[in-house]
BAPA-228593 format. One record per residue (C-alpha): residue in three letters; z negated, x negated, y. Coordinates in steps of 0.2 Angstrom, whole numbers, plus 2048, in hexadecimal, padded with zeros to 3 digits. Layout:
<recs>
ALAZXY
...
</recs>
This chain:
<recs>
UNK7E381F855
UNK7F181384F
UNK7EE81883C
UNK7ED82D842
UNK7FE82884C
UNK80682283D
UNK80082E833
UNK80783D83D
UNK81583183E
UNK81883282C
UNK81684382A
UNK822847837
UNK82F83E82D
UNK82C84781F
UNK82B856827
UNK83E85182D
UNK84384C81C
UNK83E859813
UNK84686681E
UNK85485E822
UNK85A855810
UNK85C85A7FD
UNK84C8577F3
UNK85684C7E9
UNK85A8437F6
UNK84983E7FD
UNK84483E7E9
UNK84D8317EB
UNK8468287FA
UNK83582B7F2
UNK8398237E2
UNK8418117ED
UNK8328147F8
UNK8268127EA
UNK8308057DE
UNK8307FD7EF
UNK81D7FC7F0
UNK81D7F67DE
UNK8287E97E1
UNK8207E27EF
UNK80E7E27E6
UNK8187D37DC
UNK8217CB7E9
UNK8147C97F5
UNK80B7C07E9
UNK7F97C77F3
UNK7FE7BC802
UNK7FD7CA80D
UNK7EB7CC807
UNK7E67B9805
UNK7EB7B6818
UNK7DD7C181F
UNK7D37B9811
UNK7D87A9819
UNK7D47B182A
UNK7C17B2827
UNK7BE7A1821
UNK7CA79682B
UNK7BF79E839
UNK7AE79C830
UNK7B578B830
UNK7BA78A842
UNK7CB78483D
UNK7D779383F
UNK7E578A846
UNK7E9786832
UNK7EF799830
UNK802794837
UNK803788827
UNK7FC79381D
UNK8077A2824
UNK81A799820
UNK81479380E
UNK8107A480B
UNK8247AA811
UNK82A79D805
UNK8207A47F7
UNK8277B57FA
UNK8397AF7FA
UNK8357A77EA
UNK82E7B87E1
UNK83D7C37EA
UNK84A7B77E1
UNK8407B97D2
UNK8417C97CF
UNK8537CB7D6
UNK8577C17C7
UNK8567CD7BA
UNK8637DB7C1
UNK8707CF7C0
UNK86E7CD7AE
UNK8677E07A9
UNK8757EE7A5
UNK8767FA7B2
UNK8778087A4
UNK86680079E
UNK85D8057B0
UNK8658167B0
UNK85F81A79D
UNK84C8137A3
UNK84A8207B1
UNK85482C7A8
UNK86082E7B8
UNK87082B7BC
UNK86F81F7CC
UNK8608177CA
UNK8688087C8
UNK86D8097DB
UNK85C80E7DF
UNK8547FF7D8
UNK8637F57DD
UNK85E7F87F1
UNK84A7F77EC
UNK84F7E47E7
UNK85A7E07F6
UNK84F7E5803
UNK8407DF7F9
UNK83E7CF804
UNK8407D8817
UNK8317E4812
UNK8267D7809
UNK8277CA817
UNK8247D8823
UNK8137DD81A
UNK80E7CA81B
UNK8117CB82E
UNK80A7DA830
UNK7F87D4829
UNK7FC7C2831
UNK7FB7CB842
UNK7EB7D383D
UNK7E67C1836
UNK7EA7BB847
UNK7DC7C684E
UNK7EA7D1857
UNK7E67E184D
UNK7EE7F0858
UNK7FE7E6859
UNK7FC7E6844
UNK7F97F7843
UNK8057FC84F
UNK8107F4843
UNK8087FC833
UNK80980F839
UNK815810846
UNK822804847
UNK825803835
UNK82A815836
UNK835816845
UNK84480F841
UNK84681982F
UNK84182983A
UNK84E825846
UNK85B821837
UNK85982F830
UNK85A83B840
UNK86C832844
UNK87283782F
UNK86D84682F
UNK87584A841
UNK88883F83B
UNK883849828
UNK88183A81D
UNK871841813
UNK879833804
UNK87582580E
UNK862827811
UNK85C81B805
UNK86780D80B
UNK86081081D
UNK84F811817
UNK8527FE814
UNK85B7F9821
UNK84B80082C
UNK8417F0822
UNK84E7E6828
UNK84A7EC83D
UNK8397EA839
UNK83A7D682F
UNK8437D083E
UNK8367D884B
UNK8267D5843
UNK82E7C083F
UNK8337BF851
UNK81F7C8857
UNK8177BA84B
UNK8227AB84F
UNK8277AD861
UNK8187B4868
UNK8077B285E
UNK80E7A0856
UNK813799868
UNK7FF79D86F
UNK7F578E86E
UNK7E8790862
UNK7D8787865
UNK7D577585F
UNK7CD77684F
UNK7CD76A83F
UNK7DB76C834
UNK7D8775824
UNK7E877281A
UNK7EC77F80C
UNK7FA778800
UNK8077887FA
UNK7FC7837E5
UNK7EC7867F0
UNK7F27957F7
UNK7F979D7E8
UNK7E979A7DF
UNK7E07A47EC
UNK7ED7B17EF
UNK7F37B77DD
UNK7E67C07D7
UNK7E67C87E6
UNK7FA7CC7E1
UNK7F27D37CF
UNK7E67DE7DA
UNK7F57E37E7
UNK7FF7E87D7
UNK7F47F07CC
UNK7F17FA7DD
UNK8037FC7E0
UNK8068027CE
UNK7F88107CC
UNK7FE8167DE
UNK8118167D9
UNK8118177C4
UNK81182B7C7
UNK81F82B7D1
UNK82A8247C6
UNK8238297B5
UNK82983B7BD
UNK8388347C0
UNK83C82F7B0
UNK8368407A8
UNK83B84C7B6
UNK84684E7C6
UNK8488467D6
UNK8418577DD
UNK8348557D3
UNK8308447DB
UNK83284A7ED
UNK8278597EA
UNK81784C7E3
UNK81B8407F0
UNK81584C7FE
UNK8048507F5
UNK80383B7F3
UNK80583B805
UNK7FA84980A
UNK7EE8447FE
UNK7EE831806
UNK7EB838819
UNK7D983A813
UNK7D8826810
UNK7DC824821
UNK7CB81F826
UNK7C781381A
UNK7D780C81B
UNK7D280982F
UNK7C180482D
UNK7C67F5820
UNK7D47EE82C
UNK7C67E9838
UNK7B97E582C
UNK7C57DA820
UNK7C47C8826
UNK7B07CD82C
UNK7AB7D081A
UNK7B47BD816
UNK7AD7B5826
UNK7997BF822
UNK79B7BC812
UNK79D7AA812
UNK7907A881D
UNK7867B1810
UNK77E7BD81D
UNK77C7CD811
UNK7707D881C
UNK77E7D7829
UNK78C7D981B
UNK7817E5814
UNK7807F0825
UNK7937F0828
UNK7997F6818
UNK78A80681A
UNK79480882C
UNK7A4809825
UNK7A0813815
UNK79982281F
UNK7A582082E
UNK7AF82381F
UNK7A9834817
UNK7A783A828
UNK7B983C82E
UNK7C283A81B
UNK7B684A814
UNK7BB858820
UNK7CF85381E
UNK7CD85780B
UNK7C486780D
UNK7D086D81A
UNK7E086980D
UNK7D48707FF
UNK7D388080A
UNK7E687F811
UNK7F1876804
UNK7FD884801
UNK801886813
UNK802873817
UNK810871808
UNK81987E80D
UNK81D87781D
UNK828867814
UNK83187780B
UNK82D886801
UNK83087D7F0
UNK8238707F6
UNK81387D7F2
UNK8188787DF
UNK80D8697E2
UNK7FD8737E6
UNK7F486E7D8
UNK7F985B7D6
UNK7F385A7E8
UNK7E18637E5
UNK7E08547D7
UNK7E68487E4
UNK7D684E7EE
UNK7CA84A7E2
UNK7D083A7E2
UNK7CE8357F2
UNK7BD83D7F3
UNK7B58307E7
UNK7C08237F5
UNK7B6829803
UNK7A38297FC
UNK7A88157F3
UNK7AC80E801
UNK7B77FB802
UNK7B37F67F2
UNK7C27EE7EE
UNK7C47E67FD
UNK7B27DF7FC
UNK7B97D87EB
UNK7C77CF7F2
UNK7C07CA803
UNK7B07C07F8
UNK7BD7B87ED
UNK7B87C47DD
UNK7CA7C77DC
UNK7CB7C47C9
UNK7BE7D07C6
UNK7C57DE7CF
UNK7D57D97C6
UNK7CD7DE7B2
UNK7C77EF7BD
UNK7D97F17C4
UNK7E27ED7B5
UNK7D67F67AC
UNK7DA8077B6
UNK7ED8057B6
UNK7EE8037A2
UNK7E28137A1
UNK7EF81C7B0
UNK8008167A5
UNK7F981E795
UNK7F482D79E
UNK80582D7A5
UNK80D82D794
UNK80483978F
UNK80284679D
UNK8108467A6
UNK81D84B79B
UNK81785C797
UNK80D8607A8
UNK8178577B4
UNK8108547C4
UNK80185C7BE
UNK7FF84F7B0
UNK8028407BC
UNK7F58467C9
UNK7EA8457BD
UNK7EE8347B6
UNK7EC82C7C8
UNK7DC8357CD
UNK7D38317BA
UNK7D881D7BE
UNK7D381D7D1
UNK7C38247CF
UNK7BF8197C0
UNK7C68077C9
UNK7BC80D7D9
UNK7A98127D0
UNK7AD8037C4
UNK7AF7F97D7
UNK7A27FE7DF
UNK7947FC7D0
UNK79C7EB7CE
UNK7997E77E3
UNK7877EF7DF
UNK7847E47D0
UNK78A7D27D7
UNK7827D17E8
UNK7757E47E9
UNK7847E87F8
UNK7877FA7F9
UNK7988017FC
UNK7958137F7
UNK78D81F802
UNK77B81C804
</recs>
């Protein structure tokens, strides 16, 4: 219910920003939104995964009280990254940025993507040290609504005072509402309850980078086939262009909503199984959570099938240009639902470097597609990049699952 109320969240801000600003504008917002996501696939150096990893062990172990350790190395690693990749706007040309995306004020896109890189990354590793902390509605409360309040909120007040130009720079700001909540939820409240007496596992930040980076490579290579269209259209067409594909991305993902549930509670339960090598249990969980999967996912995409036309037209009337890139989109997350959590079964049984070569794998395929199709079809051209790579990084997933341990992740 947390993960539909988000949803409907999202979808009533965009309903707002798209009615209510220029689709340049929110072309705008999209394209920080999404160099954002990139960004943080880097910066947060898999940490955000690696601490529900931690999670399932340190309880196998009986030994969670370690997780606080483990929690503030993991801040100092991301300050680390964020500074890292600050370092190279202060020495690139701002005419060099502009010339990449082809656009006049990119520069000051990317410029703000950077600046508020820190506040969003640290509040996706509280987010999932919350869940870590076995307080999951609090995360996901978080996740899907909270994290969308204060923008919608923002962006209501400058639209009523007529300062459309600003909405990018609140978009950030909202990271910064959110940093200092989600710190204060983590360290004041779930950090002061005593944890249970337990044998110290202690994790130095070496330790923990070993673990968590490949995770990173994943979390990127994710990022990157998620986001690469986005600002591949960028660079070859408008910001319009950008604000009418975002919307199909966004439909598109509401059919993922399912999966995306399921694997919050089934995350640190595949580590924790897993290392206790119980397979007919791990085996039964991942069957559960495959077909609660197609259930619910399946009927979303054969109503936007049947309605797409109708639905776009509600952000705007232009926005029915991306019919036919969201149709794509579909497929996309059909082959999502019947795989199941493949990746995350990857991760979560420390095969994170062989999901990397499949991940890494499916982003070069979705650049070269990218080159090649998006500057003559458009939107068209970069639907069809990102389903091509998504359905081959999730079958090539799934038959690797199916060939390391005979465990199932596809519908069966």
């Amino acid at each position: 219910m947390l993960r539909a109320s988000g949803i409907l969240l999202m979808f009533l801000l965009s309903l707002f920003l798209t009615n209510s600003f220029s689709a340049e504008i929110v072309g705008q917002y999209d394209f920080v939104r999404s160099f954002l996501m990139i960004l943080s696939g880097a910066s947060l150096l898999g940490t955000n995964q690696a601490i529900i990893y931690y999670s399932g062990i340190l309880t196998s172990k009986k030994s969670f009280g370690s997780i606080r350790s483990i929690y503030f190395k993991m801040n100092f690693l991301i300050l680390i990254a964020c500074s890292i990749l600050y370092l190279p706007l202060l020495v690139i040309d701002k005419e060099i940025i502009n010339q990449i995306f082809n656009k006049q004020g990119a520069y000051e896109l990317v410029n703000l993507s950077l600046q508020g890189l820190v506040f969003y990354s640290i509040t996706m590793l509280n987010i999932d040290t919350i869940r870590a902390l076995k307080h999951t509605l609090i995360s996901e409360g978080f996740r899907n609504v909270f994290r969308y309040t204060p923008f919608f909120i923002f962006s209501i007040i400058l639209y009523i005072i007529d300062s459309p130009e600003d909405l990018v720079v609140w978009f950030i700001y909202s990271f910064v509402v959110i940093f200092v909540i989600s710190t204060a939820v983590v360290y004041f409240f779930l950090f002061k309850k005593n944890f249970p007496k337990s044998a110290a596992h202690n994790f130095s930040s070496t330790e923990i980078l070993r673990t968590s980076y490949p995770m990173a490579l994943s979390a990127i290579s994710y990022f990157l086939m998620q986001s690469t269209d986005v600002l591949f259209i960028s660079a070859y067409d408008t910001f319009e262009s950008v604000a009418y594909y975002s919307i199909a991305v966004k439909l598109a993902t509401v059919t993922a909503l399912a999966l995306i549930s399921v694997n919050i509670v089934i995350a640190p339960k595949i580590a924790s199984i897993y290392n206790d090598k119980n397979f007919s249990q791990l085996k039964l969980i991942l069957k559960k959570a495959t077909r609660i999967n197609v259930v619910i996912s399946l009927p979303i995409i054969i109503l936007l099938l049947l309605f797409s036309e109708y639905v776009l037209s509600t952000f705007g009337s232009n926005y029915i240009l991306a019919k036919n890139a969201l149709w794509i989109l579909l497929i996309a997350q059909f082959f999502n639902s019947i795989t199941g959590p493949s990746a995350l079964y990857l991760n979560m049984t420390g095969r994170q470097k062989k999901l990397n070569v499949i991940l890494l794998t499916s982003l070069l395929i979705n650049v070269v597609l990218n080159i090649i199709l998006v500057p003559p079809l458009g939107m068209l051209g970069a639907a069809i990049s990102t389903t091509t790579s998504f359905v081959i990084s999730k079958i090539l997933a799934s038959a690797l699952v199916f060939y390391l341990d005979n465990v199932k992740t596809f519908i069966s």
